[in-house]
C-alpha positions in Angstrom: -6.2 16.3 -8.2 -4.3 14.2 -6.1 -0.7 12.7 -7.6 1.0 9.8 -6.2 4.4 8.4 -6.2 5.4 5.4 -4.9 9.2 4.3 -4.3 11.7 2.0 -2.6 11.1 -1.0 -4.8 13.7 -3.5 -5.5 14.8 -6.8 -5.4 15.9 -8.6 -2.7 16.1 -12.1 -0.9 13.2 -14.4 0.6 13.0 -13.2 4.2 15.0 -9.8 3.6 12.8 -6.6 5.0 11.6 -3.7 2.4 10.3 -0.3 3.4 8.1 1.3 0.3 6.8 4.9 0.6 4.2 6.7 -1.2 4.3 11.1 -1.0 1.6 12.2 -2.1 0.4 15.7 -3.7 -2.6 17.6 -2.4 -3.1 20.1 0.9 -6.0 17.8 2.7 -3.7 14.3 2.4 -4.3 14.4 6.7 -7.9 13.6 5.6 -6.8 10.5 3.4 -7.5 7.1 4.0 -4.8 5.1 2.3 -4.6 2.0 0.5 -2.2 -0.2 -1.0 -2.1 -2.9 -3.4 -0.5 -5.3 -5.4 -0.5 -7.1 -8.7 1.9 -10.1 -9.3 3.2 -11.6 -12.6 0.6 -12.5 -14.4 -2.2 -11.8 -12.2 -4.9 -9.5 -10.9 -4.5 -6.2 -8.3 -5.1 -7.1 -5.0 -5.4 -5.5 -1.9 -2.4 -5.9 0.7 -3.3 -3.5 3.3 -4.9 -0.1 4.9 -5.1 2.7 6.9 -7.2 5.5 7.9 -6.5 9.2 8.4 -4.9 9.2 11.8 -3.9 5.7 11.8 -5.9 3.9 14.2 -7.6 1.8 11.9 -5.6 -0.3 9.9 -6.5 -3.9 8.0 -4.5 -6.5 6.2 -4.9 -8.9 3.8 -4.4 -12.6 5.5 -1.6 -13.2 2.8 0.6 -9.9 4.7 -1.1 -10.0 8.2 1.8 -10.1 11.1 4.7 -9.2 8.3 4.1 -5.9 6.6 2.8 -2.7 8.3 1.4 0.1 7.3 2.3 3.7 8.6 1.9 7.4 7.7 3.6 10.6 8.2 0.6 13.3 7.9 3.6 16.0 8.2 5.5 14.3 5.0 2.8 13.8 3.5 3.5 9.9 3.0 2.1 6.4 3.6 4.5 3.9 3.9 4.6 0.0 3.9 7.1 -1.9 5.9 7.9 -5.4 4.6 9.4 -8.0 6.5 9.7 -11.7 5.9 9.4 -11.3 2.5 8.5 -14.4 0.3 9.0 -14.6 -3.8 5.5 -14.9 -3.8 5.4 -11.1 -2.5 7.0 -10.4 -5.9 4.7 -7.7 -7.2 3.9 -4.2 -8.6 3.2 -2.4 -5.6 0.6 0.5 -5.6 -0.9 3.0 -3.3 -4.5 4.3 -3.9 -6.6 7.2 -1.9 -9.4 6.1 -0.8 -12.4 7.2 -2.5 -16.0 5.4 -1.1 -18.5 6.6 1.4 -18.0 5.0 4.4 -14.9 3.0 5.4 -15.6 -0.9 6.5 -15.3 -4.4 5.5 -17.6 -3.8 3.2 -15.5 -2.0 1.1 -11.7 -0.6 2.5 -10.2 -3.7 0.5 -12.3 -3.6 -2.5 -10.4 -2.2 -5.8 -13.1 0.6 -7.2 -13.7 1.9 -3.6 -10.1 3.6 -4.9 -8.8 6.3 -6.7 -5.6 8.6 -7.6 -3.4 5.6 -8.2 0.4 6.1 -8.1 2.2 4.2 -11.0 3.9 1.4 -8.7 7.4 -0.2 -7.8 8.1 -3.2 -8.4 9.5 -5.3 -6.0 11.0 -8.5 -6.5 11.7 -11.3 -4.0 14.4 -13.9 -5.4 14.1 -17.2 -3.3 
C-alpha cells in the first residue's frame, strides 16, 4: 500500500512562486507515474499536471502549461510541483495521485479514476 503526503501549501500573493512536494511510501516509487491535481472552492478535482517514471514524459493542463513544473527525486522518493506566476484562481486543494491504468496516454494520464493512493492535500491559497 502506497501512502502519500503532500506539503508546502500556503498562502501567498498573485504572481508569488510556490514549490509543493509529495514523499511517498513504498520500495518501487522509481516505477511510479505521478499525478497531481486540484480541486478549488466549490468545485470538482481536476487534473494540473504529470509525469512518468524517469521524467521524460510530462503533460499539463492548459490552465498551468508554461507556469508550474513538475519534477521528481526517485532517490527521495518525491514528486514535486513548482508554481510560478500564481493566480487566485490557482487557489485550491492540491493533491498527488499514483498512477494506476494500463497504458499511459492522452487517453487517460489526466483522467481522475486512472488514479489511485491519494495523499490528503495542501491547500494553497493565492490572495490577489
Amino acid at each position: 500500500q502506497v501512502q502519500l503526503v503532500e506539503s508546502g501549501g500556503g498562502l501567498v500573493q498573485a504572481g508569488d512562486s510556490l514549490r509543493l512536494s509529495c514523499s511517498a511510501s513504498g520500495r518501487t516509487f522509481i516505477t511510479f507515474y505521478m499525478g497531481w491535481f486540484r480541486q478549488p472552492p466549490g468545485k470538482e478535482r481536476e487534473f494540473v499536471g504529470t509525469m512518468n517514471w524517469n521524467s521524460r514524459n510530462t503533460y499539463y493542463a492548459d490552465s498551468v502549461n508554461g507556469r508550474f513544473t513538475i519534477s521528481r527525486d526517485n532517490t527521495k522518493k518525491a514528486v514535486y510541483l513548482q508554481m510560478n506566476k500564481l493566480k487566485p484562481e490557482d487557489t485550491a486543494v492540491y493533491y498527488c495521485a499514483v498512477f494506476n491504468s494500463q497504458g499511459y496516454d492522452d487517453s487517460n494520464r489526466s483522467r481522475q479514476d486512472s488514479y489511485a493512493s491519494w495523499g490528503q492535500g495542501t491547500q494553497v491559497t493565492v490572495s490577489s
